[in-house]
Backbone as ProteinMPNN parsed JSONL, in Angstrom:
{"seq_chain_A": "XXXXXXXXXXXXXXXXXXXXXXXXXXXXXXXXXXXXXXXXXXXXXXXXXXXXXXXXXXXXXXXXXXXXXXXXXXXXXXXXXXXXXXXXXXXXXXXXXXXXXXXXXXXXXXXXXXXXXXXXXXXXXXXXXXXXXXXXXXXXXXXXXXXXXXXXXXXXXXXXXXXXXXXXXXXXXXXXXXXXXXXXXXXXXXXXXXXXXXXXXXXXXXXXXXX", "coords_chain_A": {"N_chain_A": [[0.851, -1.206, 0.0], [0.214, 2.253, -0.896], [2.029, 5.227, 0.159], [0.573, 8.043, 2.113], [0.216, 10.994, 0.118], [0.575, 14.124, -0.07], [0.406, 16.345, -2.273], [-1.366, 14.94, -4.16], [-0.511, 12.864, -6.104], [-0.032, 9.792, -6.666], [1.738, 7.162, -4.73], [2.188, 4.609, -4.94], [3.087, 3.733, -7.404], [6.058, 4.061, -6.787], [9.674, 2.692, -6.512], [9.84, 2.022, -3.474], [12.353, 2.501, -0.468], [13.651, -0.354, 1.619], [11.815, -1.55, 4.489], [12.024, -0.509, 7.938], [12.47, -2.443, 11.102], [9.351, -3.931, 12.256], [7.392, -2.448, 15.138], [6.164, -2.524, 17.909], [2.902, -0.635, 18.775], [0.342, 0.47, 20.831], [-0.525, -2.288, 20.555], [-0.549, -3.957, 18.44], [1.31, -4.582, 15.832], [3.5, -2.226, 13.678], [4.428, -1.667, 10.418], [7.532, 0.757, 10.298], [7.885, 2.756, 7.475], [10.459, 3.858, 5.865], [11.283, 7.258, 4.896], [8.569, 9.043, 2.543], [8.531, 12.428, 1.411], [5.849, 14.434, 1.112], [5.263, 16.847, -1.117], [6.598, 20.168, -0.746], [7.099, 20.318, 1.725], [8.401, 20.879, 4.452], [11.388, 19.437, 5.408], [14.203, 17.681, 6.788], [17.316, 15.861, 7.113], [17.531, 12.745, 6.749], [18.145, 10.717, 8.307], [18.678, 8.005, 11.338], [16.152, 9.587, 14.274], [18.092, 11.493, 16.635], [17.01, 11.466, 18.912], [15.767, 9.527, 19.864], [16.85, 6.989, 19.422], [17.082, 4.43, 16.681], [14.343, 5.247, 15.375], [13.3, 6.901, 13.304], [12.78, 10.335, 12.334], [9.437, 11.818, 11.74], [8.27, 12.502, 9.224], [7.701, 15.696, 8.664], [7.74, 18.862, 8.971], [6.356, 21.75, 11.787], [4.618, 24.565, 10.523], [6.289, 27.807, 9.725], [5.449, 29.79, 11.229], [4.333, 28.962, 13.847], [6.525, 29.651, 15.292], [6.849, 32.299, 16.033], [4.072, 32.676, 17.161], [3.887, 30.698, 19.184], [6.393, 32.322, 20.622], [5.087, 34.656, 20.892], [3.006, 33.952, 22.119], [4.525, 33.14, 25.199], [6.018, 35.396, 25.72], [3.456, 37.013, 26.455], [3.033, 35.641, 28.57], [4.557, 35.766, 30.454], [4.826, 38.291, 30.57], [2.356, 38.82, 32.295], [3.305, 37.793, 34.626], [5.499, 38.916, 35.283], [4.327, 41.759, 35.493], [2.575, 41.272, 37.85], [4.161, 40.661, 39.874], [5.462, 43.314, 40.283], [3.365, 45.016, 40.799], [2.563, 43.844, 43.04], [5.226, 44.61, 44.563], [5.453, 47.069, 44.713], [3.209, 47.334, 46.512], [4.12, 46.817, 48.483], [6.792, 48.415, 49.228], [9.265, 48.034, 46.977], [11.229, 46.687, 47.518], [14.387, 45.531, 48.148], [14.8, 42.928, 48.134], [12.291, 42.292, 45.855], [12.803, 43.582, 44.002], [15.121, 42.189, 43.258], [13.509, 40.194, 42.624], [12.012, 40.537, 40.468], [13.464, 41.064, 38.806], [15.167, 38.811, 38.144], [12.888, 37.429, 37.371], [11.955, 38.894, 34.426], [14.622, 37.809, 33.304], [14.3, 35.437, 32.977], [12.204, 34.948, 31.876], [12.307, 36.156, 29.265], [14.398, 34.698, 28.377], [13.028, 32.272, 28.26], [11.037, 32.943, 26.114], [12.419, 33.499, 23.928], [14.14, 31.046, 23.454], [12.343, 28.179, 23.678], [10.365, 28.81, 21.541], [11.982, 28.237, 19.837], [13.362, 25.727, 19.999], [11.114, 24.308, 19.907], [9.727, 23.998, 17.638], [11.676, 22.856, 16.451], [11.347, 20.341, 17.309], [9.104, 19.734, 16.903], [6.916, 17.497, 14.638], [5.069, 15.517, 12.272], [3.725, 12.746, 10.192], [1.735, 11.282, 7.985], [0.635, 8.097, 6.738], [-0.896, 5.343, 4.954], [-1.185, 3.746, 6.981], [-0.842, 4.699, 9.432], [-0.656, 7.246, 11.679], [1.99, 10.02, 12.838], [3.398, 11.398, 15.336], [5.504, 13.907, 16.654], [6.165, 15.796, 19.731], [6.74, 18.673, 21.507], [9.637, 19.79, 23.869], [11.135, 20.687, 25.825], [11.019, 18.223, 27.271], [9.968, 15.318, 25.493], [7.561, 13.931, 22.872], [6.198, 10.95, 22.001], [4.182, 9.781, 19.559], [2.108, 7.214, 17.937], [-0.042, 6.367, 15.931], [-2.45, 3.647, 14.734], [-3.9, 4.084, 11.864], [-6.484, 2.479, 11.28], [-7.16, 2.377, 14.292], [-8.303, 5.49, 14.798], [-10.779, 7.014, 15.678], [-12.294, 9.436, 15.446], [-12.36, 12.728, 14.119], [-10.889, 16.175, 13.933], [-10.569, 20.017, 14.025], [-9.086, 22.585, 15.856], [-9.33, 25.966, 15.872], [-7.567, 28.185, 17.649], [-7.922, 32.033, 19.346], [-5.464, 33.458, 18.85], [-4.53, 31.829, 17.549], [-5.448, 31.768, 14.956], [-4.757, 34.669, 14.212], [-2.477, 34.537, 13.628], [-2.462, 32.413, 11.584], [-2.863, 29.642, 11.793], [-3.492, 26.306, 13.177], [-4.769, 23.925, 14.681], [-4.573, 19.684, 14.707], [-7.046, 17.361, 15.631], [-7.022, 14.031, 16.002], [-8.71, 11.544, 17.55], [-8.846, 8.902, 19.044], [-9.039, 4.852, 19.797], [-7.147, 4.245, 21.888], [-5.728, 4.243, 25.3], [-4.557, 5.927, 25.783], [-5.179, 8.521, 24.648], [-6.388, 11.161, 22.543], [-4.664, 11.742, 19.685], [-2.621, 14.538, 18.548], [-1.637, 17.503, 16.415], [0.109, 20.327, 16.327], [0.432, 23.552, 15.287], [-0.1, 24.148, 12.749], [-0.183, 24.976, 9.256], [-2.89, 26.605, 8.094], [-4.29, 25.952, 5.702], [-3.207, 23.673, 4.923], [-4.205, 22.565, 7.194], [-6.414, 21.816, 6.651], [-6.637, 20.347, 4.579], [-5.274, 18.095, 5.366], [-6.877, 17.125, 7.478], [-8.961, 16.293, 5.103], [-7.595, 14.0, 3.783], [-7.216, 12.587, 5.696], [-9.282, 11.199, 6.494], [-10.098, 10.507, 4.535], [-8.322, 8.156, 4.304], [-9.013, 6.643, 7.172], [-11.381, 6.025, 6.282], [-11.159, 4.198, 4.38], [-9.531, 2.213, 5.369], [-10.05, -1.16, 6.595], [-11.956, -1.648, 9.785], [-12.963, -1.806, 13.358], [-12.07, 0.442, 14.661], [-11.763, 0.303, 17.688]], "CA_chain_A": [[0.0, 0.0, 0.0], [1.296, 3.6, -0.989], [2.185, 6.417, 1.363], [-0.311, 8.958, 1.478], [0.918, 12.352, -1.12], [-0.279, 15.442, -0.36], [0.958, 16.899, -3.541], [-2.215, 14.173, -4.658], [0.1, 12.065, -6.728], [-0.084, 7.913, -5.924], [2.594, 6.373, -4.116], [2.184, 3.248, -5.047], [4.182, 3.025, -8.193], [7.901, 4.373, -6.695], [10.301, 2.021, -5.533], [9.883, 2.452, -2.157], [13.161, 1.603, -0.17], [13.112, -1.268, 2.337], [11.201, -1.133, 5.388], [12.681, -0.848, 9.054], [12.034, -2.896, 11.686], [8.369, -3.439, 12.836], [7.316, -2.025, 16.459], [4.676, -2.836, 18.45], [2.455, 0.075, 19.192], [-0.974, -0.038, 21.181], [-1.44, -3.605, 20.977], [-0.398, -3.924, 17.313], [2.936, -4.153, 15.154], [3.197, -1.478, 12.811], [5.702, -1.378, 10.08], [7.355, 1.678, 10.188], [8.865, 2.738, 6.464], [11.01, 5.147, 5.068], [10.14, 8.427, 4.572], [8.861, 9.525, 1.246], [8.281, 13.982, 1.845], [4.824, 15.354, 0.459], [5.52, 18.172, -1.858], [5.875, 21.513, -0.602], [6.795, 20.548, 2.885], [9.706, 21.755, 4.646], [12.254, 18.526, 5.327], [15.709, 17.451, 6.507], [17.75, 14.754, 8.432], [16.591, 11.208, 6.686], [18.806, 9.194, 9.063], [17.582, 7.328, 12.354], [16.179, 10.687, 15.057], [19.056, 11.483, 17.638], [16.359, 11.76, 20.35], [15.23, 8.259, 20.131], [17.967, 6.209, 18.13], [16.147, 3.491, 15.782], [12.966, 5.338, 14.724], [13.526, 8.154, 12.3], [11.846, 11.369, 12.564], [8.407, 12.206, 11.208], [8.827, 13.578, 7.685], [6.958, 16.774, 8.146], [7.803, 20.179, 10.389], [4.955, 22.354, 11.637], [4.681, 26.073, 9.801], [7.759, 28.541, 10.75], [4.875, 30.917, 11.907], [4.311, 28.374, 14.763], [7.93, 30.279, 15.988], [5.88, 33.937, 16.414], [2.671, 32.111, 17.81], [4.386, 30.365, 20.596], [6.808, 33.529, 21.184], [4.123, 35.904, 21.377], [2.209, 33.48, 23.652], [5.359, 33.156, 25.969], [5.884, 36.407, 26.108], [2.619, 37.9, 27.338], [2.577, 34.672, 29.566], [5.559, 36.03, 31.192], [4.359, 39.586, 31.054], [1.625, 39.074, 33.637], [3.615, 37.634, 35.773], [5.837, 40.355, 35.451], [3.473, 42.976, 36.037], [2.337, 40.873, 38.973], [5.42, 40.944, 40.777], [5.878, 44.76, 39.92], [2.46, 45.439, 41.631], [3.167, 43.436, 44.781], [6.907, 45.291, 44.75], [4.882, 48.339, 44.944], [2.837, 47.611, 47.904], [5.701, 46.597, 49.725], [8.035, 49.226, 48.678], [10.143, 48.291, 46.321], [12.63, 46.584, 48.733], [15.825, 44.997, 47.482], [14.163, 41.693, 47.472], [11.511, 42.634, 45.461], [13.705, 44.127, 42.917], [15.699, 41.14, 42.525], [12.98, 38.742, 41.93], [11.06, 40.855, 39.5], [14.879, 41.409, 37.832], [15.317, 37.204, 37.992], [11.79, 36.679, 36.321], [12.354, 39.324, 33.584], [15.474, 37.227, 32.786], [13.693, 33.908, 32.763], [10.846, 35.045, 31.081], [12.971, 37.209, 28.632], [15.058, 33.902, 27.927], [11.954, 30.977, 27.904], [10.352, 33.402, 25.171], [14.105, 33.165, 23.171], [14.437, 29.65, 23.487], [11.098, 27.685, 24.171], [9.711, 28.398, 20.742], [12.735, 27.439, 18.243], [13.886, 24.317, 19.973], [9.842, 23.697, 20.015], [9.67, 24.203, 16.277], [12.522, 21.724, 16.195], [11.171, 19.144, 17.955], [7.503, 19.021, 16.478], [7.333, 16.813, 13.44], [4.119, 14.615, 12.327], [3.931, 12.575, 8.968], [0.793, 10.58, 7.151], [0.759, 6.635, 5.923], [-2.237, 4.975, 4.633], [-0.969, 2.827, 8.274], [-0.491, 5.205, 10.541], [-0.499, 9.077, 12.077], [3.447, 9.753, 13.306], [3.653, 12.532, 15.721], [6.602, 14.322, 17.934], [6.025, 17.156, 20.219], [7.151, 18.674, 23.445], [10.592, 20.768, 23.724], [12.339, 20.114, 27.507], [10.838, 16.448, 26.776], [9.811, 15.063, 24.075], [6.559, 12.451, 23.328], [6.44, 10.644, 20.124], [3.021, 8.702, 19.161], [2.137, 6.255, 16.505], [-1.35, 5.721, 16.2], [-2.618, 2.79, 13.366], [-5.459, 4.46, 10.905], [-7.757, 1.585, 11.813], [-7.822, 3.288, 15.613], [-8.933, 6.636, 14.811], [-12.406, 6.907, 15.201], [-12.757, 10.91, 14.708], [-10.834, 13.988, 13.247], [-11.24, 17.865, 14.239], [-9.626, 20.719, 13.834], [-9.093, 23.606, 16.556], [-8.311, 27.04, 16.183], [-7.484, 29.303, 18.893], [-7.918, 33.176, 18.589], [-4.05, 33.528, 18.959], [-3.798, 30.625, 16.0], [-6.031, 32.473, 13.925], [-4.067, 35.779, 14.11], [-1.226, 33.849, 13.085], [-3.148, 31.757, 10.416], [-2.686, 28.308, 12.156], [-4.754, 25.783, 12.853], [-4.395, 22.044, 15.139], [-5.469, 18.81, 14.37], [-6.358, 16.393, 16.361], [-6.887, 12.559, 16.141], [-9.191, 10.678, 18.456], [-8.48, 7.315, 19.101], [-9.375, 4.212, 20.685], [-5.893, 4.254, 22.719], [-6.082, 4.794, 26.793], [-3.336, 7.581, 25.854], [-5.842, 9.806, 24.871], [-5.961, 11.704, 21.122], [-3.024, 12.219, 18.61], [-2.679, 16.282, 18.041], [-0.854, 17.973, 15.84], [-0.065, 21.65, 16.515], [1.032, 24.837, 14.54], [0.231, 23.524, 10.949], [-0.735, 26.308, 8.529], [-4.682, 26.933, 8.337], [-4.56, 25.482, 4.916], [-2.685, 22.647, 5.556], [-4.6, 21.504, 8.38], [-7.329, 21.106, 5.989], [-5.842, 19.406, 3.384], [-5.035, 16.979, 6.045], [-8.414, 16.692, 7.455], [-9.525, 15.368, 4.274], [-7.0, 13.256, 4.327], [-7.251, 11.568, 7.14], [-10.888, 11.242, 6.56], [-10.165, 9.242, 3.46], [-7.494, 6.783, 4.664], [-9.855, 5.865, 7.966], [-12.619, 5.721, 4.927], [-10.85, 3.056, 3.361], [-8.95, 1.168, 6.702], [-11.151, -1.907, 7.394], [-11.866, -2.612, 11.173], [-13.799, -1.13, 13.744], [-11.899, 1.083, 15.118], [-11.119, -0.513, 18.383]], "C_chain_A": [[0.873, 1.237, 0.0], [1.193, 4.427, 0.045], [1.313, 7.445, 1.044], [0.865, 10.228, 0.843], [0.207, 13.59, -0.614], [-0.141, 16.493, -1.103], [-0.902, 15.869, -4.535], [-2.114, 12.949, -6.176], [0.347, 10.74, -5.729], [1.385, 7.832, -5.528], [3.279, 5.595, -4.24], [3.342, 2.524, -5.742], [5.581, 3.506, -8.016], [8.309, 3.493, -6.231], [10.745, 2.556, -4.702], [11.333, 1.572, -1.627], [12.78, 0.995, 0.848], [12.78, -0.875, 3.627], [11.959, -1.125, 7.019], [11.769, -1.972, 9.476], [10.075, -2.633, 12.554], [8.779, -2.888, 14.518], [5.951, -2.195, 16.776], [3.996, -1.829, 18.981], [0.423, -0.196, 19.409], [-1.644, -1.371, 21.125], [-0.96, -4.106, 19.826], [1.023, -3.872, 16.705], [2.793, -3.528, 14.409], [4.824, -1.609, 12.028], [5.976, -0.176, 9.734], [8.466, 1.893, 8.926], [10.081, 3.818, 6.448], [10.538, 6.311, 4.602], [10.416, 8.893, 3.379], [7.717, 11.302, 1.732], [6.972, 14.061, 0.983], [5.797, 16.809, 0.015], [5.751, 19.139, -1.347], [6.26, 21.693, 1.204], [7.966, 20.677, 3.615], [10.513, 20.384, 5.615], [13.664, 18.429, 5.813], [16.124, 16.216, 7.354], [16.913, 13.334, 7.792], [17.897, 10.059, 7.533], [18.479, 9.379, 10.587], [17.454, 9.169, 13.278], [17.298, 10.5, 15.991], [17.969, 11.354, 19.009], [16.136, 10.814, 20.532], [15.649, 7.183, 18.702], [16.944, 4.621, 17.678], [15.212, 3.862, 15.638], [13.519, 6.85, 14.832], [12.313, 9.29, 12.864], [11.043, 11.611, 11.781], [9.156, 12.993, 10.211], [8.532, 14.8, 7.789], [6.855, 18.099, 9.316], [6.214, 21.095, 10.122], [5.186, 23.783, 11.055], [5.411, 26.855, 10.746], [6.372, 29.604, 11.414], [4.549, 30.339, 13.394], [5.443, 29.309, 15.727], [6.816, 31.607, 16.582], [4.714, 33.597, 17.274], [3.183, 32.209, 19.271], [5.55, 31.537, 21.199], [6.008, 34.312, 21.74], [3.594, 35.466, 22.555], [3.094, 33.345, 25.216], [5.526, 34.259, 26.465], [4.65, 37.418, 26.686], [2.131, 36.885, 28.592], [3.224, 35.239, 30.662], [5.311, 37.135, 31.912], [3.75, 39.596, 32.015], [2.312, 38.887, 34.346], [4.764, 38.671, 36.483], [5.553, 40.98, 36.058], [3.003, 42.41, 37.629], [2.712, 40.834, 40.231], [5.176, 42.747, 41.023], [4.685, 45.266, 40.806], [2.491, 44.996, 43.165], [4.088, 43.752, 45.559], [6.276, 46.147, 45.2], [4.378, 48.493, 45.925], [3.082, 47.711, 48.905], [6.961, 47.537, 49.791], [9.272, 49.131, 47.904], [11.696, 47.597, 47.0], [13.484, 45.508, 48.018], [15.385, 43.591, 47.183], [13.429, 41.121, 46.21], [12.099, 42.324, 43.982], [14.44, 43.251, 42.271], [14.605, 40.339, 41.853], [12.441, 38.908, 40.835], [12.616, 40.59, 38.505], [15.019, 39.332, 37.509], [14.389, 36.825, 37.18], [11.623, 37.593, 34.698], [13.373, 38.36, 33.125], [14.717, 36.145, 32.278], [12.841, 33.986, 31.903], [11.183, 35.192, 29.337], [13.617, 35.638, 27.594], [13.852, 32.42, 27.286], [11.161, 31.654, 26.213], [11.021, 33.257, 23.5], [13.768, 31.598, 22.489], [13.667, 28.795, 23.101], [10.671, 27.625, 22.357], [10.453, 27.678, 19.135], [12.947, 25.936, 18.252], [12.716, 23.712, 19.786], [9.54, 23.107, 18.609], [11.104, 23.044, 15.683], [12.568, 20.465, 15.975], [9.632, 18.609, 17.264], [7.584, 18.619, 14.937], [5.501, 16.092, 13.172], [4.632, 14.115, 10.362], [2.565, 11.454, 9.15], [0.562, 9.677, 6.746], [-0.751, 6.659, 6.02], [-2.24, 3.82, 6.142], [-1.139, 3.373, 9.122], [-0.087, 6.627, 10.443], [0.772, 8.857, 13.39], [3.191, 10.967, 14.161], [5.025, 12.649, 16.674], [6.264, 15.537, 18.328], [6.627, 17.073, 21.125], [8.317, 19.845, 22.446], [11.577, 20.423, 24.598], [11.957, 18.223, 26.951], [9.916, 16.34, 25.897], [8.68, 13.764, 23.763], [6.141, 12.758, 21.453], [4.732, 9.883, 20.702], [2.765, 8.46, 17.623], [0.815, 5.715, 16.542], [-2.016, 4.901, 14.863], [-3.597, 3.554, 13.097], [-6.772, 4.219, 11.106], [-7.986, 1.963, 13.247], [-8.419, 4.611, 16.058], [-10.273, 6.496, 14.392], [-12.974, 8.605, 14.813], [-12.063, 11.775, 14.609], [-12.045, 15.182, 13.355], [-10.172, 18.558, 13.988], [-9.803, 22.021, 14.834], [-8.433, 24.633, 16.046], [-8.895, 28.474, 17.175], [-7.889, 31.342, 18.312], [-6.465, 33.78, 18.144], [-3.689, 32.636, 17.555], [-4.367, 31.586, 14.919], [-5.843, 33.956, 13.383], [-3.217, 35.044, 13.05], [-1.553, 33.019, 11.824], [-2.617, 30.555, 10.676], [-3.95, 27.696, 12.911], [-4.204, 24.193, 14.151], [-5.216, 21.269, 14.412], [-5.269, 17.552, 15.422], [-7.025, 14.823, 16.128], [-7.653, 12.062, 17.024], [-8.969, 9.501, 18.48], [-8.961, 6.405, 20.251], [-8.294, 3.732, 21.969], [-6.081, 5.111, 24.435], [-5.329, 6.1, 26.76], [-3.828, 8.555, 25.413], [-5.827, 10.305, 23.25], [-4.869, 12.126, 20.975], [-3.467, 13.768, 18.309], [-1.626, 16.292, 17.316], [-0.957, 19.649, 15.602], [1.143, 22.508, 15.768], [0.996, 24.441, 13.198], [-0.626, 24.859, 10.505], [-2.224, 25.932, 8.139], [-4.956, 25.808, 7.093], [-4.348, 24.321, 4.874], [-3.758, 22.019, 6.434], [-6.012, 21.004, 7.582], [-7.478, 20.067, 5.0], [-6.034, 18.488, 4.215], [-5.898, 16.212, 6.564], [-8.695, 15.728, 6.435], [-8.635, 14.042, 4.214], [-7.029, 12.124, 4.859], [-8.815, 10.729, 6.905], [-10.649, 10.279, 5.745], [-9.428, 8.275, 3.888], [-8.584, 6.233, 5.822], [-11.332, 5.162, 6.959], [-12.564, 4.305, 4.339], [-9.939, 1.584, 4.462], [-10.02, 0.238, 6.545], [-10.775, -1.959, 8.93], [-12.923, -1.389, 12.005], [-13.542, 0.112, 14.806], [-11.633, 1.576, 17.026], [-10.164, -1.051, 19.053]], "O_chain_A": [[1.925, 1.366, 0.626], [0.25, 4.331, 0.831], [1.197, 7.813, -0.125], [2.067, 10.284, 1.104], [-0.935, 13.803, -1.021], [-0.524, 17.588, -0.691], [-1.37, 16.417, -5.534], [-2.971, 12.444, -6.902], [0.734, 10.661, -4.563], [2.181, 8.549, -6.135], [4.471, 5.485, -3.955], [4.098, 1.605, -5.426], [6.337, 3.411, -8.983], [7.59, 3.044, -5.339], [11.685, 3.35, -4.714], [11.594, 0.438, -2.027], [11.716, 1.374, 1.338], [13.359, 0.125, 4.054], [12.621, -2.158, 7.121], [10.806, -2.438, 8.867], [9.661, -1.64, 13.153], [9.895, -2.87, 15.037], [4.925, -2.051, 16.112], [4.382, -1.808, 20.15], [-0.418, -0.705, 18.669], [-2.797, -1.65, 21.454], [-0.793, -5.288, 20.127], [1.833, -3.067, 17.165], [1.737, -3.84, 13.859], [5.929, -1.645, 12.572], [5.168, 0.385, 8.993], [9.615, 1.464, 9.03], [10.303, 4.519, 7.435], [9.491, 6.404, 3.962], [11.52, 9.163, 2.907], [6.577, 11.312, 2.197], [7.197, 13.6, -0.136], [6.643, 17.48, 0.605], [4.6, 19.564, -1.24], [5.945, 22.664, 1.892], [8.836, 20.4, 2.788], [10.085, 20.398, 6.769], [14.437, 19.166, 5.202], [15.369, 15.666, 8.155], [15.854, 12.937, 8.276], [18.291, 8.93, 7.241], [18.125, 10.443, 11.095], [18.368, 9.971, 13.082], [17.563, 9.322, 16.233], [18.461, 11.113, 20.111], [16.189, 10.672, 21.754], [15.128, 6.822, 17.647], [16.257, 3.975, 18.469], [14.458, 2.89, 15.68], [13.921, 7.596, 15.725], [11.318, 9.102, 13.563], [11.575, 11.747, 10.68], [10.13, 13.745, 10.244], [9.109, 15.42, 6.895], [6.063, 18.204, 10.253], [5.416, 21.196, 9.19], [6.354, 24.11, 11.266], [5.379, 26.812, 11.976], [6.798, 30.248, 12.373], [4.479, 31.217, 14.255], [5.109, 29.612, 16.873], [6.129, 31.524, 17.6], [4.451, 34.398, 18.171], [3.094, 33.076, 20.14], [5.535, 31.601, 22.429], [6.099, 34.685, 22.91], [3.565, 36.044, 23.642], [2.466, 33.43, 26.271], [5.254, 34.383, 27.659], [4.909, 38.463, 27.283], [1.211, 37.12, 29.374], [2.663, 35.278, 31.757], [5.392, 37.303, 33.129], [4.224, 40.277, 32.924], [2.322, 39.793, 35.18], [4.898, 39.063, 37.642], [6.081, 41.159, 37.156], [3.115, 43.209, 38.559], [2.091, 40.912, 41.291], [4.682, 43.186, 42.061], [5.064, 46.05, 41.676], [2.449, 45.696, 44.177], [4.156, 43.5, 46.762], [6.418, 46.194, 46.422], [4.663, 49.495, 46.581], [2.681, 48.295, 49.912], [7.986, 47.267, 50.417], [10.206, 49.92, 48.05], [12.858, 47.996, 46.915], [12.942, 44.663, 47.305], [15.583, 43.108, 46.068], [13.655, 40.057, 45.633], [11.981, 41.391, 43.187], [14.574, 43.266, 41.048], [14.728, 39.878, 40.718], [12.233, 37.963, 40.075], [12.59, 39.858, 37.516], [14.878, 38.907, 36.362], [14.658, 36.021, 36.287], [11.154, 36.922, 33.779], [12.846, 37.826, 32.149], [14.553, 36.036, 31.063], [12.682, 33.063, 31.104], [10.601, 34.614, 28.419], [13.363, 35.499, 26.397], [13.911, 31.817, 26.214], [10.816, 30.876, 25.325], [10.49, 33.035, 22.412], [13.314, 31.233, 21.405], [14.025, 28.326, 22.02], [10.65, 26.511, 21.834], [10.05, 27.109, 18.121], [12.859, 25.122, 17.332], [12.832, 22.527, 19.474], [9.17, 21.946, 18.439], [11.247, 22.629, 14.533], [13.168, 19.71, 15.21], [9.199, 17.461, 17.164], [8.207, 19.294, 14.117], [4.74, 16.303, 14.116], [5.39, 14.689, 9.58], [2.361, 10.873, 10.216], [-0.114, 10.013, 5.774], [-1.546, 7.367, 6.638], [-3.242, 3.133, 6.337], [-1.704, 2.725, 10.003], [0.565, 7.155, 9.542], [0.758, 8.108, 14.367], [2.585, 11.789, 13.473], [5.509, 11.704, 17.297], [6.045, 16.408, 17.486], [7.078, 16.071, 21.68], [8.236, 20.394, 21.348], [12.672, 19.954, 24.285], [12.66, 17.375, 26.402], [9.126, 17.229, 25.579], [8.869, 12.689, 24.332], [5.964, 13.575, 20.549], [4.334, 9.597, 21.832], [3.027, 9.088, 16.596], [0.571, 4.672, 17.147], [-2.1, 5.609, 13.86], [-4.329, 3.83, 14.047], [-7.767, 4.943, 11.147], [-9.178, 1.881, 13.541], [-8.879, 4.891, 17.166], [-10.796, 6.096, 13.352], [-13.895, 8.862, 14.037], [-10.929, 11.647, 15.069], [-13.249, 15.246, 13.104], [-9.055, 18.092, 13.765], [-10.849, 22.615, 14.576], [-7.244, 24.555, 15.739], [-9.858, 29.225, 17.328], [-8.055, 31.729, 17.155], [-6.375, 34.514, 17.16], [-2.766, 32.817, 16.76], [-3.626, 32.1, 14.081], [-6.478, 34.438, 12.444], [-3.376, 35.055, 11.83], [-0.665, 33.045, 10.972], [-1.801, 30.187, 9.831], [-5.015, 28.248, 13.19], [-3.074, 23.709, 14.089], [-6.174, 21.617, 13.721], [-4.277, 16.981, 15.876], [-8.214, 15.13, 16.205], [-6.853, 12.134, 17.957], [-8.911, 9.083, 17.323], [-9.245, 6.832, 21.37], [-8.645, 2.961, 22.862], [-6.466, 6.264, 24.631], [-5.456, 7.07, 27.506], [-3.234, 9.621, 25.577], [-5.031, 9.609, 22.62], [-4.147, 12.731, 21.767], [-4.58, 14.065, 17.877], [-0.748, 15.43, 17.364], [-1.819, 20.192, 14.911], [2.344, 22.248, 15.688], [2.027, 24.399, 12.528], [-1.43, 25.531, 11.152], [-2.491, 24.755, 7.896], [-5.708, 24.862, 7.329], [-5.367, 23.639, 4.767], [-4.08, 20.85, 6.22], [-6.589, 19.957, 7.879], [-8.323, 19.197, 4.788], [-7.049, 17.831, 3.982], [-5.962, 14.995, 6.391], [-8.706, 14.522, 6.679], [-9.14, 13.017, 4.672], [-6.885, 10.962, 4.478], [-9.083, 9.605, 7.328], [-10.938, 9.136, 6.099], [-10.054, 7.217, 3.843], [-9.16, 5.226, 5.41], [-11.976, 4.118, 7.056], [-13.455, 3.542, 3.966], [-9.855, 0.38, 4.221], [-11.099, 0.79, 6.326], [-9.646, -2.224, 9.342], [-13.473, -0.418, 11.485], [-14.377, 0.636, 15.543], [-11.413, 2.691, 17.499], [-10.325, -2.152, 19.581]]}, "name": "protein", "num_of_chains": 1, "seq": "XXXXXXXXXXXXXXXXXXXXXXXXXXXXXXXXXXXXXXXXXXXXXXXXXXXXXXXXXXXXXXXXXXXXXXXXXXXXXXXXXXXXXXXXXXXXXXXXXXXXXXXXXXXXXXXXXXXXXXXXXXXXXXXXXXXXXXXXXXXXXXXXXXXXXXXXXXXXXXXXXXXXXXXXXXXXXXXXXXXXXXXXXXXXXXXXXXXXXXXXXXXXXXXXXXX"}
């Protein structure tokens, strides 16, 4: 069976190269292949992930605007608490204590806002089979899932008012897995629809009951 395309060119007929080792996920062995890139989608690194040596990284990064999203959101996360400090300094006078801690959480804040959203944008990956939805997220730690086709029983798409500035979009995955739904966050608005359908068609065509 071919890899799904989202360029909407078949699969089927490339010689695909050979497959890794299966893995047993949710109850199930899945074989996990080689990655062949959809069109258009921003790519690098085809040898095994460094974060979790023998299983390669999802073919597919989430939209660089994801970087500005999660900045912006860091940064006015930080801000309150900022200002929060700064008002409690005030009631108290301003006393050398004060001063440091607001000066310590400016730094921290200043730096998580830096940091937080590139290595994030690093780390988040997902990719598409007519087998299986690949995801990686996180940043400090890191959580991979592999959910088979035949276990998704429904598909949505969220967007925030903050995503929708930004013109992003999630998607997320329901499944019959105790671990809860597969997401996939910061994909471009358009994109996440594309994918929708997608998804919609491969569970369309899975047999089983979803289970």
């Amino acid at each position: 069976m071919g890899l799904v395309d989202f360029s909407g060119e078949s699969m089927a007929g490339r010689n695909s190269p050979p497959c890794r080792p299966s893995r047993e996920v949710d109850g199930r062995f899945l074989i996990i292949a080689r990655r062949w890139h959809p069109r258009g989608m921003t790519t690098d690194g085809l040898a095994a992930d460094p974060l979790l040596p023998g299983l390669r990284a999802p073919g597919n990064r989430v939209s660089r605007r994801a970087i500005s999203y999660w900045t912006a959101r860091a940064a006015i996360g930080g801000g309150v608490v900022v200002l929060a400090e700064i008002a409690l300094g005030g009631m108290s006078g301003f006393h050398a204590i004060w001063r440091a801690v607001i000066a310590a959480t400016a730094v921290v804040v200043a730096l998580h806002a830096l940091i937080m959203p590139r290595w994030r944008y690093r780390v988040h990956r997902w990719e598409v089979t007519d087998q299986a939805l690949y995801t990686r997220s996180g940043w400090f730690s890191v959580h991979w899932r592999i959910a088979p086709v035949s276990r998704i029983q429904t598909i949505d798409s969220h967007r925030s008012v903050g995503e929708r500035i930004f013109g992003l979009a999630n998607v997320t995955a329901t499944t019959a897995s105790a671990a809860g739904p597969v997401r996939i966050h910061g994909l471009d608005r358009a994109l996440a629809d594309r994918l929708l359908d997608q998804l919609a068609v491969a569970t369309g065509r899975t047999p089983g009951d979803a289970t």
